[in-house]
C-alpha positions as CSV (number, residue, x, y, z in Angstrom):
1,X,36.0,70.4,-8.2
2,X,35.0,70.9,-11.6
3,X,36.5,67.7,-12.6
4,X,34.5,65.8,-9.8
5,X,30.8,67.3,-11.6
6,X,30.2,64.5,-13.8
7,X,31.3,61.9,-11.9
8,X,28.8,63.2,-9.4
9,X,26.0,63.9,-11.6
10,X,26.2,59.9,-13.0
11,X,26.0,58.9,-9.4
12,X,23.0,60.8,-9.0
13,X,21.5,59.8,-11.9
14,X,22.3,56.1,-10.8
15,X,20.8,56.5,-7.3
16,X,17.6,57.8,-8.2
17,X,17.5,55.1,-11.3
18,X,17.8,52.4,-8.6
19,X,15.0,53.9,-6.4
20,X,12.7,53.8,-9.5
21,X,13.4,50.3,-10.1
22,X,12.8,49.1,-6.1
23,X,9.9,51.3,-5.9
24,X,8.2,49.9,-9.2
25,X,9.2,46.4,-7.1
26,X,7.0,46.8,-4.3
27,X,4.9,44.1,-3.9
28,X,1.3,44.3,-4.8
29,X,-0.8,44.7,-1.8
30,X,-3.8,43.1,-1.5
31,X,-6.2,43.5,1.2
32,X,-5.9,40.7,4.2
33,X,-9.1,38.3,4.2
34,X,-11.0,37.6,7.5
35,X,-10.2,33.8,8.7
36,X,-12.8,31.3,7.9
37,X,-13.2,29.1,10.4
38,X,-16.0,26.0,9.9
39,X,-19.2,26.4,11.3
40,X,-21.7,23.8,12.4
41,X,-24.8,23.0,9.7
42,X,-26.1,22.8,6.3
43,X,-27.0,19.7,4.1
44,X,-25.0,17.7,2.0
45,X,-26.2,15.4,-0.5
46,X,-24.1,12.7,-2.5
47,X,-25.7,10.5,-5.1
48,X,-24.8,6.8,-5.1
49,X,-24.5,4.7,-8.2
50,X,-26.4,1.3,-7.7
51,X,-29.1,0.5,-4.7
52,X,-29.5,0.2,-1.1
53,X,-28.9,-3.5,0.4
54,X,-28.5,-3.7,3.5
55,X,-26.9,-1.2,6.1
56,X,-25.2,-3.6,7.8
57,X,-21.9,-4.0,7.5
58,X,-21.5,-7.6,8.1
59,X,-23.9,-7.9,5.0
60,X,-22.1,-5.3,2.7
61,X,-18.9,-6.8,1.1
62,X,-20.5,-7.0,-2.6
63,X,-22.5,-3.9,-1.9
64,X,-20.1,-0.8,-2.4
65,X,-23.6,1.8,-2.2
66,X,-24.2,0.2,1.5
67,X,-20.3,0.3,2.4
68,X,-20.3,4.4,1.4
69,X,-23.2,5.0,3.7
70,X,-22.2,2.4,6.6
71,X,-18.8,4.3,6.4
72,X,-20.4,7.1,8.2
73,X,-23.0,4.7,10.7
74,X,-20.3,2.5,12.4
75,X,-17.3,2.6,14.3
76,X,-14.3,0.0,13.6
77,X,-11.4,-1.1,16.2
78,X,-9.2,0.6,13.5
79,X,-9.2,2.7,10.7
80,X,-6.1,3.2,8.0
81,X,-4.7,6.6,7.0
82,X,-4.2,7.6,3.2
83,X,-0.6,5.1,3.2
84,X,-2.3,2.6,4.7
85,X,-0.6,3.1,8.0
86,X,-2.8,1.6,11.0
87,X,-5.2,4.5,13.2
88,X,-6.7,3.8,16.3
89,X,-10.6,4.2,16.2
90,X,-12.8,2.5,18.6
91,X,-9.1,1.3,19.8
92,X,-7.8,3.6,22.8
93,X,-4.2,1.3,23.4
94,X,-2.7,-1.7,21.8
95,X,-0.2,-4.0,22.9
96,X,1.6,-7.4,21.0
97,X,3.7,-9.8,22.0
98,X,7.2,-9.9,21.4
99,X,6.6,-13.5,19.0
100,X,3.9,-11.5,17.5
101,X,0.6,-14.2,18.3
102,X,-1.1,-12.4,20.8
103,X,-2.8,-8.6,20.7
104,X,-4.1,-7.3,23.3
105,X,-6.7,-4.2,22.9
106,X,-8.1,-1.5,24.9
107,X,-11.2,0.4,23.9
108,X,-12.0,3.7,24.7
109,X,-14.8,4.5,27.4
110,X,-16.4,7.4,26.1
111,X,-18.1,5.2,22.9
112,X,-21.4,4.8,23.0
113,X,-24.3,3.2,20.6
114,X,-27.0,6.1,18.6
115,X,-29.3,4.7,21.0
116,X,-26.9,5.9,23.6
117,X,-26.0,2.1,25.2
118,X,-21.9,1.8,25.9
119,X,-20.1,0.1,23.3
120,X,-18.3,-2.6,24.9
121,X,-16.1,-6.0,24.6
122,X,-18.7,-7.8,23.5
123,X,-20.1,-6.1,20.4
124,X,-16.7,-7.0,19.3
125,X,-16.9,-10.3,19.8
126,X,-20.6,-10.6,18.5
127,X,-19.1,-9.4,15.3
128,X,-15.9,-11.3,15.2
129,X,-18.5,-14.2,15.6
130,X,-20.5,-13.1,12.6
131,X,-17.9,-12.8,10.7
132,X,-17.2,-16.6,11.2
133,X,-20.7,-17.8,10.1
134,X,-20.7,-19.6,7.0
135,X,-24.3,-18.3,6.8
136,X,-23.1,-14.6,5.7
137,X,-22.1,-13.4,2.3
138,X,-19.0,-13.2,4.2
139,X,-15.7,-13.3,2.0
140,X,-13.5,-17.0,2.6
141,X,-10.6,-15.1,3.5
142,X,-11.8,-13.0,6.0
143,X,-14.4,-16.6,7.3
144,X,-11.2,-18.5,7.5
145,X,-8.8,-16.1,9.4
146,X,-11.4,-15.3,12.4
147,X,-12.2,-19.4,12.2
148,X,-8.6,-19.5,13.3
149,X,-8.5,-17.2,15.7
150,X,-8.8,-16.8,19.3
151,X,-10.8,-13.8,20.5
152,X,-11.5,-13.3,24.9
153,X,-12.9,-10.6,26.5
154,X,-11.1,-9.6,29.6
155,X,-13.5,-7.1,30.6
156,X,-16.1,-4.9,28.7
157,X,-13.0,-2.4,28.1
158,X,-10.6,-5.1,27.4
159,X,-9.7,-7.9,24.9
160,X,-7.3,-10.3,23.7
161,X,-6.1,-12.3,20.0
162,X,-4.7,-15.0,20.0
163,X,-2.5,-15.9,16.6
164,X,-1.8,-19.4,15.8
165,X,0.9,-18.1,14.1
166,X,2.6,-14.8,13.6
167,X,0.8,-12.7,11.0
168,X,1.6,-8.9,10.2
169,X,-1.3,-7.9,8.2
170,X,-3.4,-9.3,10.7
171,X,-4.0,-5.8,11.6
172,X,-5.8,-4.9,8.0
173,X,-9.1,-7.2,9.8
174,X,-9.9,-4.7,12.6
175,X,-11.2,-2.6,10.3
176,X,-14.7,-4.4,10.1
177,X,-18.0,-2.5,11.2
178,X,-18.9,-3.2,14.6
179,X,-22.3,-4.4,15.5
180,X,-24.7,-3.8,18.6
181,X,-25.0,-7.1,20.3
182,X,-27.7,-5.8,22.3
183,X,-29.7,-5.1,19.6
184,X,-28.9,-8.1,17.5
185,X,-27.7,-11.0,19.9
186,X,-30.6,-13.0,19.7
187,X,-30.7,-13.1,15.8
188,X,-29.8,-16.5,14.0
189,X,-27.6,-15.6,11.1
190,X,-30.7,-16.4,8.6
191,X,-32.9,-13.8,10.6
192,X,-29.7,-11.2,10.9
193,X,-30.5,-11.4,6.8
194,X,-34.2,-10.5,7.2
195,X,-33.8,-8.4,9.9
196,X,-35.7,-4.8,10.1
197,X,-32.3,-3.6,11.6
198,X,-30.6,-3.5,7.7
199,X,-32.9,-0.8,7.0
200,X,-32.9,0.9,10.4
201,X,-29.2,0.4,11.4
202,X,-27.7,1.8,15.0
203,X,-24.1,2.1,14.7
204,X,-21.7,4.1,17.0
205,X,-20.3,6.4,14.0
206,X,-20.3,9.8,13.1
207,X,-23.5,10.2,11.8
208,X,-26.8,8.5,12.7
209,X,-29.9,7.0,10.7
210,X,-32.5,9.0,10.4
211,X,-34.8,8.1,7.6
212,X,-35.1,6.6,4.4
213,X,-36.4,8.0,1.1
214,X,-39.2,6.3,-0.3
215,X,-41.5,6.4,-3.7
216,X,-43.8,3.6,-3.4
217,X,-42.5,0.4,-3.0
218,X,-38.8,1.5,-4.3
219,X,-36.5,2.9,-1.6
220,X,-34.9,6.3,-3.4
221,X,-32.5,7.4,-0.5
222,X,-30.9,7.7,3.3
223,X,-30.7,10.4,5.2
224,X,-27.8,10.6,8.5
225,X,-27.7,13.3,11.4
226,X,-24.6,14.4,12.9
227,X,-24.4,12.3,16.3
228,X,-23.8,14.8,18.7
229,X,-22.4,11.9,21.4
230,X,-19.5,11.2,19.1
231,X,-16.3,10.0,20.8
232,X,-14.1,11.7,18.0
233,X,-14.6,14.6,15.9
234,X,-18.1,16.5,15.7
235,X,-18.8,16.5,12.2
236,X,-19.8,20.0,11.1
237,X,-22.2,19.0,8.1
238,X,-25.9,18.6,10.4
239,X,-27.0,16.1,7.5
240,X,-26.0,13.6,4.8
241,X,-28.3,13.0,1.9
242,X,-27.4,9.8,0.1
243,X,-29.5,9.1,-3.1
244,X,-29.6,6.2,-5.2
245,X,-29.2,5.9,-9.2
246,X,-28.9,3.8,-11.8
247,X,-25.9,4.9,-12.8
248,X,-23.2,8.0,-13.0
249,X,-25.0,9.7,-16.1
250,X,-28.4,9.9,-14.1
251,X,-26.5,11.2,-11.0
252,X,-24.9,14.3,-12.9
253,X,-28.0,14.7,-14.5
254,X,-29.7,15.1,-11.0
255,X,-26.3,17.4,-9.8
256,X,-27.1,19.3,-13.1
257,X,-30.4,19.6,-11.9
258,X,-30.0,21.3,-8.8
259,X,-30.9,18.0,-6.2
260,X,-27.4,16.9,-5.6
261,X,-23.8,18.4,-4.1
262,X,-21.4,15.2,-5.0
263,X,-21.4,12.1,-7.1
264,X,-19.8,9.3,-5.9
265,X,-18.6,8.3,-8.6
266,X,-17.9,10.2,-12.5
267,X,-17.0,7.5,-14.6
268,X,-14.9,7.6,-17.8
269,X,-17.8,8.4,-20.4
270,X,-19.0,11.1,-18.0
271,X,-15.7,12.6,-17.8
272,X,-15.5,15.4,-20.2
273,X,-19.0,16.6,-18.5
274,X,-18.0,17.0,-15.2
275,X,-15.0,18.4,-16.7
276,X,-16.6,21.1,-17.9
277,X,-19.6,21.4,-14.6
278,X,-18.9,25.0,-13.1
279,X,-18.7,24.5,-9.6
280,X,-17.9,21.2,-9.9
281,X,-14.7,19.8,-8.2
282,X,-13.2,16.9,-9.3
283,X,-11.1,14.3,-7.0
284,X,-9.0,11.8,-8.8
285,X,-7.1,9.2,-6.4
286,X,-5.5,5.8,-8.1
287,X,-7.1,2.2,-6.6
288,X,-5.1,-0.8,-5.8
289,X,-7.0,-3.0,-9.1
290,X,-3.6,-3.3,-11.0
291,X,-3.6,-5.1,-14.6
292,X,-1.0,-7.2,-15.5
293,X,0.4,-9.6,-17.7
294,X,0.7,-12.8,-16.0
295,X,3.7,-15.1,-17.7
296,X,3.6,-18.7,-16.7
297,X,7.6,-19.1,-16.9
298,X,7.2,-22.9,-16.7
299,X,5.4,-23.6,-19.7
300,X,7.0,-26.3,-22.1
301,X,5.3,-24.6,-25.2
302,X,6.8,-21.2,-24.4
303,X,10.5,-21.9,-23.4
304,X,11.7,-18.0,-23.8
305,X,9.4,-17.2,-20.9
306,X,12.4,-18.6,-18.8
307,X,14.7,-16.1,-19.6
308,X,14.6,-12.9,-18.1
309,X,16.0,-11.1,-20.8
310,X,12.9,-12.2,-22.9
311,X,10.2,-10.7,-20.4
312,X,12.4,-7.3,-19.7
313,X,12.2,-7.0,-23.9
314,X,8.3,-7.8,-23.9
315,X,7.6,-5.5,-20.8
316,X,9.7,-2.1,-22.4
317,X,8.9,-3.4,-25.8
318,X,4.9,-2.0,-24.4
319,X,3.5,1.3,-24.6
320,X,1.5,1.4,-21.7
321,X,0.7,5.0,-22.3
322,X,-0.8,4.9,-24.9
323,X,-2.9,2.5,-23.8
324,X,-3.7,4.8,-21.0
325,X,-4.2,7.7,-23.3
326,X,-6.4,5.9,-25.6
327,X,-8.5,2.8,-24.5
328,X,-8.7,4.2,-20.6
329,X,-8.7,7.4,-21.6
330,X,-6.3,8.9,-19.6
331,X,-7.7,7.4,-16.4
332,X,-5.1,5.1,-14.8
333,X,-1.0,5.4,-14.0
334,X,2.0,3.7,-14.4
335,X,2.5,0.3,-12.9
336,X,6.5,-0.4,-12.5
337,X,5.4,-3.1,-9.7
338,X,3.7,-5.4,-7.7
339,X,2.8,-2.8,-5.0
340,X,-0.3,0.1,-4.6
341,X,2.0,3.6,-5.1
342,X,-0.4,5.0,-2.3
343,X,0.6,2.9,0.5
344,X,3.7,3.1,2.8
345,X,4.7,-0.4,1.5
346,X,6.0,1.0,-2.2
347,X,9.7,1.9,-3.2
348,X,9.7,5.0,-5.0
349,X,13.2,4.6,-5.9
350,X,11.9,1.2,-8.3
351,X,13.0,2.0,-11.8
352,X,10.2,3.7,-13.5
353,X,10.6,1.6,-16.7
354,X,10.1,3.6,-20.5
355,X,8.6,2.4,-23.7
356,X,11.5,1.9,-26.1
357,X,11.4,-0.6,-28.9
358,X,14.7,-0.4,-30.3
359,X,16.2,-1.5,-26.5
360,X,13.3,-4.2,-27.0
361,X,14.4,-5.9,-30.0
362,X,18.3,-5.2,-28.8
363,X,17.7,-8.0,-26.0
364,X,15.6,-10.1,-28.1
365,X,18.3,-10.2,-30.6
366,X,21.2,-10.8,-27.5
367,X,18.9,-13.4,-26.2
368,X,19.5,-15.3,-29.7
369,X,15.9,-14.5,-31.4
370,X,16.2,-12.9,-34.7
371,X,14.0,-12.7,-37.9
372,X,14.7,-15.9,-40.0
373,X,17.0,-15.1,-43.3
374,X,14.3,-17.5,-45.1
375,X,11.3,-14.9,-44.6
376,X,8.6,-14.1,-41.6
377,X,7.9,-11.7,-39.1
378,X,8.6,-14.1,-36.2
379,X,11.5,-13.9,-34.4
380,X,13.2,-17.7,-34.0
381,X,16.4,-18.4,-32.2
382,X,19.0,-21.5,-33.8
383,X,16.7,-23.8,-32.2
384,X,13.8,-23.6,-34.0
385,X,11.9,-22.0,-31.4
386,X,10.0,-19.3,-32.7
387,X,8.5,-16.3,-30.4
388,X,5.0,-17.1,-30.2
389,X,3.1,-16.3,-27.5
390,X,-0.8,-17.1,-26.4
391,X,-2.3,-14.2,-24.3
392,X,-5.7,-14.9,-22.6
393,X,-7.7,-11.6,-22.0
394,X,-11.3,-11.4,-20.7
395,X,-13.8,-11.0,-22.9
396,X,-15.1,-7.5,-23.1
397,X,-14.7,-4.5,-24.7
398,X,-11.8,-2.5,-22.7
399,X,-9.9,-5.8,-21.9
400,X,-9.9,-6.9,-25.8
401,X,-8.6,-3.5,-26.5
402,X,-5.7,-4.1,-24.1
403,X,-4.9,-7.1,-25.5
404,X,-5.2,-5.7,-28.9
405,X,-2.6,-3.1,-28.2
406,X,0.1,-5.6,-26.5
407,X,-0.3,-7.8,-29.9
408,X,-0.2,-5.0,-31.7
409,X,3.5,-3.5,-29.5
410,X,4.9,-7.0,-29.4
411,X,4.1,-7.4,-33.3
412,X,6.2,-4.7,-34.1
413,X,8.9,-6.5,-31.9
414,X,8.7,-9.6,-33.9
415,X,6.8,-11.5,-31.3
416,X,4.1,-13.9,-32.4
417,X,0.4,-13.1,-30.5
418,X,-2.7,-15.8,-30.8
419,X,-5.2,-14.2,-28.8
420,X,-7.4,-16.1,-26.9
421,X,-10.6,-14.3,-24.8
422,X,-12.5,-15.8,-22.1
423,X,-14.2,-15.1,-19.4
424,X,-12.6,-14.3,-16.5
425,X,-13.7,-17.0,-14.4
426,X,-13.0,-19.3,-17.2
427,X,-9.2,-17.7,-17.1
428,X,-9.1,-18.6,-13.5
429,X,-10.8,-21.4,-13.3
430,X,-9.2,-23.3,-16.2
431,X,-6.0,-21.9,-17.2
432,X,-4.4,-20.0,-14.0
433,X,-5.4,-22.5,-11.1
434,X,-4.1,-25.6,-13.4
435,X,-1.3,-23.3,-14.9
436,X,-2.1,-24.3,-19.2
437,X,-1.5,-20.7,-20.3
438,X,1.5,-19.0,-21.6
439,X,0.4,-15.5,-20.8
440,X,-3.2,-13.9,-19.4
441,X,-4.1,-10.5,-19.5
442,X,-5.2,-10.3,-15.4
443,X,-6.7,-7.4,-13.0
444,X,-5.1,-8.1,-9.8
445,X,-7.4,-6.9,-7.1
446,X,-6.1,-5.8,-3.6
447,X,-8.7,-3.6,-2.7
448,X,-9.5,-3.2,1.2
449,X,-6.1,-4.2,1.9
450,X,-4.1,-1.7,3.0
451,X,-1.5,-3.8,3.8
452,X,0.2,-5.1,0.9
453,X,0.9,-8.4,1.7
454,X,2.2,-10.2,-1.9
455,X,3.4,-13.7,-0.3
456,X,0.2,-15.5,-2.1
457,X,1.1,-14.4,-5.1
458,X,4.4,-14.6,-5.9
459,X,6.1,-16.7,-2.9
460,X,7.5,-20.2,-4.1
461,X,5.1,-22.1,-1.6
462,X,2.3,-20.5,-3.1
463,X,3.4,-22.4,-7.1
464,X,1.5,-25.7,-6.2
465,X,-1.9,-25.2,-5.0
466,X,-1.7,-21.4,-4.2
467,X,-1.7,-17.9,-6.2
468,X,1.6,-17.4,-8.0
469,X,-0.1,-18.4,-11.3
470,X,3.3,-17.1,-12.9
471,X,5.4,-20.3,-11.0
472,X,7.7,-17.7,-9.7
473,X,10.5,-19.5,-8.3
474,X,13.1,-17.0,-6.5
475,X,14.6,-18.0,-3.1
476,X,15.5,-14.8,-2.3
477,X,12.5,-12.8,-3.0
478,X,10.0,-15.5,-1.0
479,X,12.3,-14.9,1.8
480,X,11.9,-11.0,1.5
481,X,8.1,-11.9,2.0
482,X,8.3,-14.2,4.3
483,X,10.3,-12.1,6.8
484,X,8.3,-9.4,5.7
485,X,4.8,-11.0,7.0
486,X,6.0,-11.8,10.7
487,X,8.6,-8.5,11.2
488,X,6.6,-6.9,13.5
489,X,8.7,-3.4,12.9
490,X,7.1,-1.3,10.7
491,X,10.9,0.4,9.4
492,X,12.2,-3.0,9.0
493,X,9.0,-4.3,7.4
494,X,9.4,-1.6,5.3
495,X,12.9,-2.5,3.9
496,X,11.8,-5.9,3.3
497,X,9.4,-4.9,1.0
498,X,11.6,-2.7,-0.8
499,X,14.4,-5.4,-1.9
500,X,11.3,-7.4,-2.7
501,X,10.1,-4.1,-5.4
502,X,13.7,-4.4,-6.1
503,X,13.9,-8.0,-6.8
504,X,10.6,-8.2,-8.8
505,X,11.8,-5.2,-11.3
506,X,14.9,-7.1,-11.7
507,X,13.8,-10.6,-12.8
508,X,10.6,-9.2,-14.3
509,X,7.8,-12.5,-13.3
510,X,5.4,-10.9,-15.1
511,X,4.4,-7.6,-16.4
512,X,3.4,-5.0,-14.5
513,X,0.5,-2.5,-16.9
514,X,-1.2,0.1,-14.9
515,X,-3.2,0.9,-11.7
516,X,-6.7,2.8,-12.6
517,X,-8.1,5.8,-10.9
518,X,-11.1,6.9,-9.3
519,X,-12.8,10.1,-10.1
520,X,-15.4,11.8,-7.4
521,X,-16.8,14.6,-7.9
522,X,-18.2,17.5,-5.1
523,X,-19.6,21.0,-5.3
524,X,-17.0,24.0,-4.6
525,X,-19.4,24.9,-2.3
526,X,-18.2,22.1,0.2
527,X,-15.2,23.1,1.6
528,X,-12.8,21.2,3.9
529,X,-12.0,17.7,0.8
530,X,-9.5,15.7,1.4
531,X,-9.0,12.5,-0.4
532,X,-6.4,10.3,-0.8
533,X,-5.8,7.1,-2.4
534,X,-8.4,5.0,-2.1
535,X,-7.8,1.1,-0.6
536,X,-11.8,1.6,-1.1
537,X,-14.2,3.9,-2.6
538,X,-15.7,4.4,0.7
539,X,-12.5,6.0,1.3
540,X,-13.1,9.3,-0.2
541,X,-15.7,9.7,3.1
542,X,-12.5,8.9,5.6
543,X,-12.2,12.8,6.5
544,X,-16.2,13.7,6.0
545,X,-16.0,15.0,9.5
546,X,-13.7,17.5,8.6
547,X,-16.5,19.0,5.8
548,X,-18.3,22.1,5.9
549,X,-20.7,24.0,3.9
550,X,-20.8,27.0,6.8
551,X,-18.2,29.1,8.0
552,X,-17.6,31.5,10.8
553,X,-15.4,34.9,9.8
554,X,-13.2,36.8,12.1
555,X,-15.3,38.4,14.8
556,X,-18.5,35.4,15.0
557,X,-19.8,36.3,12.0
558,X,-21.6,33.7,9.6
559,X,-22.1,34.1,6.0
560,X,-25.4,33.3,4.7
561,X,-25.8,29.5,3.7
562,X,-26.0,30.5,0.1
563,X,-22.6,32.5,0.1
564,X,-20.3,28.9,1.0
565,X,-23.0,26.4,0.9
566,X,-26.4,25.4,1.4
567,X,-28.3,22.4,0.7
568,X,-29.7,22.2,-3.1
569,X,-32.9,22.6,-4.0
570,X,-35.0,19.7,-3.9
571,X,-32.9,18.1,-1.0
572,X,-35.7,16.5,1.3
573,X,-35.3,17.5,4.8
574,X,-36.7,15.0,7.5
């Protein structure tokens, strides 16, 4: 036995070691926090950069200040989730034909008007008519489609669409604000304009008009009531305070201030402000505005632009980051194609392409362009043909810079740059439509457009008369897109557009830059923010229903409105 002491001693010693060492393990406790639950009130106020119009949403299109209030006034047939994926509003069923030409829609009963009349069949088809008139700031492509278009009501539940041809994204033009033809029917277009209705509007949304702001003659604001007869969601915010300003600096001076609870919209320059706000949140979500560099690859004068080679070296032969970092200061992301990253459309498995300059000049120099023995810094193959390129780039400050920058990467390269600045309409109007450019810095805007449809820019039907500025002729990619606009599958939709993402980042038509972002900015005291990307800036209001400046805690309780929320001081309350 006396040999088995030690042995029996370290064991000992070992056990209570171990139970130390869990013991010292035991998880920290921390007490359990009542569930909050929303509540029902309080007072939210946003400021808007810019001025009221008209809250009409046939009227709004140029107007993004009306759009952010009419987003809460008026009901649409259908509404698109953060991906862009299609969401019944107003819509209760829809049906299409196997050829995909004809829809057929079924709205939901239980919508009514603020003034409490049923929304039926033919509000739609007031508005589809509106929509038409060549009267309205309407825009052409959204005039012509409806011109082409054959709308019948059934019944007041019921309608139909007829499709002269098949058309996928047909579904990205139910989204428009629907109108009270009861109220409005008798209007002319001209008197629609003029119309006491812009600035007393009656939609069927979640929130009602209550009042405007005025000082003087100048109208300073709109305030909204939760509409209790709601067909969806009961918003939980009671009111929504929209003020106007001249721009973001004067809005975070008024948050500053006390009189505000968001800003719509913190620009760049405001940035580092906000940053630093406490309370402040900030939501950043990337837009579908993507800047590129358009290559015309049928221009006599720049011969390289053929080969693909040539365009992969320019495009990794750019440090787009940088340009991020430094001009946009940090506010966009990486474009690696012709697609929004938000929406359901996009390939994440597209090859996320890397600045490097030493792979640049490798395929420069296997493509036959080298520096000339005799002296220069301009690469020239055994032709003669030197690598010069002219890039066109709108004339102001942050495009210039841009432009600057690619000289200043494709420089280093060897690549000639003559830059050329314009204005942008003069780019479109005399050097993309005609195609007499070599290169044009280019935002591409697909705003409002969930669906990603890129047949009118880069399909070969589209090289004489349309949108492919770049004279992108590849068989097999306009047959990705046009299978891809009258597939009526979503999965297979889907794999069309991938191959075309593939396709594009293989042949490289022109050069993909970067996709800015949106930054909008909300008190902590709001609880309940969701946002997404944005196909819209009106977006960032898509789940305001879901808000709330109140809560209830276990057992009914409800803080005071000061503890989660409360409206600021100096909100006006109607």
């Amino acid at each position: 036995m006396k040999k088995l002491r030690w042995p029996i001693l370290i064991v000992v010693l070992a056990l209570i070691a171990i139970g130390l060492l869990l013991l010292g393990q035991q998880p920290n406790l921390l007490p359990i926090l009542p569930e909050v639950k929303p509540a029902t009130g309080g007072i939210y106020s946003e400021g808007l950069i810019g001025s009221m119009g008209r809250l009409n949403p046939a009227l709004d299109f140029y107007n993004p200040a009306d759009r952010d209030v009419n987003r809460l006034l008026y009901s649409s047939l259908l509404r698109f989730d953060d991906q862009g994926h299609p969401v019944y509003d107003l819509v209760e069923s829809l049906g299409v034909s196997h050829d995909g030409t004809i829809y057929n829609l079924t709205l939901r009963d239980d919508a009514v008007w603020h003034d409490g009349e049923p929304l039926t069949s033919a509000d739609i088809l007031f508005t589809i008519d509106l929509l038409r008139s060549e009267e309205l700031p309407v825009p052409e492509d959204i005039r012509s489609l409806w011109g082409s278009i054959e709308v019948e009501a059934l019944d007041e539940q019921n309608l139909q669409f007829r499709l002269p041809e098949p058309y996928a994204p047909f579904l990205d033009f139910l989204t428009f604000g629907v109108l009270p033809q009861h109220l409005l029917g008798e209007l002319s277009p001209a008197e629609l304009i003029e119309a006491n209705f812009n600035l007393e509007p009656v939609g069927s949304g979640p929130y009602k008009f209550e009042n405007l702001i005025i000082s003087g003659e100048t109208i300073e604001g709109v305030v909204l009531s939760a509409f209790e007869d709601y067909y969806a969601e009961t918003p939980f915010i009671e009111q929504f305070v929209f003020r106007y300003y001249p721009d973001a600096e004067a809005a975070f001076s008024a948050y500053e201030a006390g009189e505000l609870m968001g800003i719509s919209q913190v620009t760049p320059e405001m940035l580092p402000a906000a940053l630093q706000a406490p309370g402040l949140d900030l939501h950043t979500s990337p837009i579908p505005l993507e800047t590129f560099v358009f290559l015309n690859l049928d221009n006599p004068e720049a011969p390289f632009l053929k080969d693909s080679n040539v365009r992969r070296a320019l495009f990794v032969g750019l440090d787009r980051q940088r340009m991020i970092d430094r001009i946009l200061e940090g506010q966009a992301i990486l474009a690696n194609g012709p697609i929004f990253p938000g929406s359901w459309a996009y390939y994440s498995g597209i090859e996320q392409v890397a600045y490097d300059p030493d792979r640049a000049i490798k395929l420069l120099k296997e493509a036959g362009y080298t520096i000339p023995a005799s002296g220069g810094n301009v690469r020239t193959n055994e032709e003669g043909t030197q690598l010069s390129i002219e890039l066109l780039h709108p004339d102001d400050p942050q495009h210039t810079a841009i432009a600057e920058a690619i000289a200043a990467d494709w420089s280093e390269l060897g690549v000639g740059v003559d830059l050329t600045p314009a204005s942008y309409e003069e780019i479109v109007s005399a050097y993309l439509e005609p195609r007499a450019y070599q290169a044009a810095l280019v935002d591409l805007n697909t705003a409002r457009s969930p669906d990603p449809d890129p047949y009118p820019f880069w399909h070969q039907a589209q090289i004489t008369g349309g949108q492919n500025y770049a004279k992108w002729d590849d068989r097999q990619a306009s047959e990705y897109l046009e299978q891809a606009r009258v597939e009526m599958d979503p999965a297979e939709r889907k794999r069309l557009y991938d191959n075309f993402q593939v396709r594009f980042a293989s042949d490289l038509p022109s050069l993909p830059l970067f996709f800015p972002v949106y930054n909008y900015a909300i008190d902590e005291r709001v609880q309940g923010v969701t946002v997404g990307p944005l196909y819209d800036p009106s977006d960032r209001l898509a789940t305001a229903v879901r808000w709330f400046l109140l809560a209830e805690q276990a057992g009914g309780a409800t803080p005071e409105a000061d503890q989660l929320g409360s409206a600021p001081e100096g909100t006006p309350v109607p």
